[in-house]
matplotlib code that plots the C-alpha trace (Angstrom):
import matplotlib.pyplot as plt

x = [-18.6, -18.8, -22.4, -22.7, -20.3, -22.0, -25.4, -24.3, -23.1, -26.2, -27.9, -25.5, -26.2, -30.1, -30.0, -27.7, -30.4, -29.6, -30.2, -32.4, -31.6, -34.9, -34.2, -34.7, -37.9, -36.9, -38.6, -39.7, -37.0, -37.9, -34.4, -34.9, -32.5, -32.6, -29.4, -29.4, -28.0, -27.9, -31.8, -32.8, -34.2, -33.2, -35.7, -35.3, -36.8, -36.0, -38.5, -38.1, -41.5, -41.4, -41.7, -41.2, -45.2, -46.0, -48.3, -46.8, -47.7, -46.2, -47.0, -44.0, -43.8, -41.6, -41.5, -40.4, -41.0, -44.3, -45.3, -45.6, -43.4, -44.6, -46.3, -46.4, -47.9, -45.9, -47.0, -44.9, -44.8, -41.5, -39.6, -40.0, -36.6, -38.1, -36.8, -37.8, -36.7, -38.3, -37.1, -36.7, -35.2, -31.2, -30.7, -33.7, -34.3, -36.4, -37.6, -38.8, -41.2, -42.3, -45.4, -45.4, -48.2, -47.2, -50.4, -52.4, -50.8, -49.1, -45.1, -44.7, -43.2, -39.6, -37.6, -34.3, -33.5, -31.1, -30.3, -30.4, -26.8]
y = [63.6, 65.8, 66.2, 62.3, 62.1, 64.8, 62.8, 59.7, 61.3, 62.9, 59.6, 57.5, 59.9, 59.9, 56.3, 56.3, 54.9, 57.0, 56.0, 58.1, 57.6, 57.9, 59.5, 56.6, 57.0, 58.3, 55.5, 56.1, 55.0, 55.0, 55.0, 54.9, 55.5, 54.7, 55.7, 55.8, 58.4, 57.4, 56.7, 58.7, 57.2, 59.3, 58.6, 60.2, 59.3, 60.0, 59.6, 60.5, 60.0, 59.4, 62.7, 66.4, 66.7, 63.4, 63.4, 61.4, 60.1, 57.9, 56.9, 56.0, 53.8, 53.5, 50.1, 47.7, 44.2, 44.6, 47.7, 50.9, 53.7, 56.2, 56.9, 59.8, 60.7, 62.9, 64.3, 66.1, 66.3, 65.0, 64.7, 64.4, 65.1, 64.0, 63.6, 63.2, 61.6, 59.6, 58.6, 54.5, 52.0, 51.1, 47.5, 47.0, 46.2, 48.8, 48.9, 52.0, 50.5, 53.4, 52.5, 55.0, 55.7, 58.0, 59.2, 57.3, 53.9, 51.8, 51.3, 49.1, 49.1, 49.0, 49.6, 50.1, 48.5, 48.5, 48.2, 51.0, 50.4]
z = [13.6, 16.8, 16.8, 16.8, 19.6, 21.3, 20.6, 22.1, 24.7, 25.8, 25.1, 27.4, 30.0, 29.7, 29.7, 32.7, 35.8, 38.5, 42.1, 44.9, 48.2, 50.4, 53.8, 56.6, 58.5, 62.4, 64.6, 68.2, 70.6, 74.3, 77.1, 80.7, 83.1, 87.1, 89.1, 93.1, 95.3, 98.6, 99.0, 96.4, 93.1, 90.2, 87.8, 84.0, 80.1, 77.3, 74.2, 70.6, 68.6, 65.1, 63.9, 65.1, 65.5, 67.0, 70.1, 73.0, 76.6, 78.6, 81.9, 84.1, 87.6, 90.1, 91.1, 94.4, 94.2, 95.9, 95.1, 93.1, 94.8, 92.4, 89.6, 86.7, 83.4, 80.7, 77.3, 74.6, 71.0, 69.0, 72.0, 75.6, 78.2, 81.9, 85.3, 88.9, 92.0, 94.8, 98.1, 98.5, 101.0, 100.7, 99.7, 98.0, 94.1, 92.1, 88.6, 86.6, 83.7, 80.8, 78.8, 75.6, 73.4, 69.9, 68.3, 70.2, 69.6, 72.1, 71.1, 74.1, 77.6, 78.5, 81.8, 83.3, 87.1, 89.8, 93.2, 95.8, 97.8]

ax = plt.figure().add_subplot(projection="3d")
ax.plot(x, y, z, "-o")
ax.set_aspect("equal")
plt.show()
């Protein structure tokens, strides 16, 4: 009788579907950030690619409402940290766009705005 019940046992847990959990792929996230102090832009990105060893580039700009005030290109693998600064007028509206490519792809453009008080 116990080596039934120890047979059915080891049958119930055989047949017993267990569930795998995949890891969720990391996706590329790009976040801008403009602040102002006094008239200085503060300009930073941050970009995480999709993976540790993805190639990255972006190319960054500065923008007024007529105009580009400035204007850089940044590479990195995995993950790029990036700041600068440039000088701009108080009372005027600027926009700092961020076109990303990972591996040679484009993910797209995003921005972050503001004022200069």
């Amino acid at each position: 009788m116990k080596k039934i019940a120890l047979l059915l046992a080891i049958i119930l847990l055989v047949a017993t579907p267990i569930k795998a959990y995949a890891a969720t792929p990391r996706e590329a996230a790009i976040a801008p950030n403009l602040t102002f102090t006094g008239t200085t832009a503060n300009c930073s990105v941050r970009i995480i690619g999709d993976a540790s060893n993805d190639s990255i580039e972006a190319t960054i700009k500065l923008r007024s409402v007529s105009s580009v005030i400035q204007t850089w290109h940044i590479t990195g693998n995995g993950f790029i940290s990036w700041s600068d600064t440039a000088q701009v007028t108080a009372g005027r509206y600027y926009m700092l766009t961020v076109d990303v490519w990972v591996n040679d792809e484009s993910i797209g453009q995003t921005f972050a705005d503001g004022t200069c008080n």
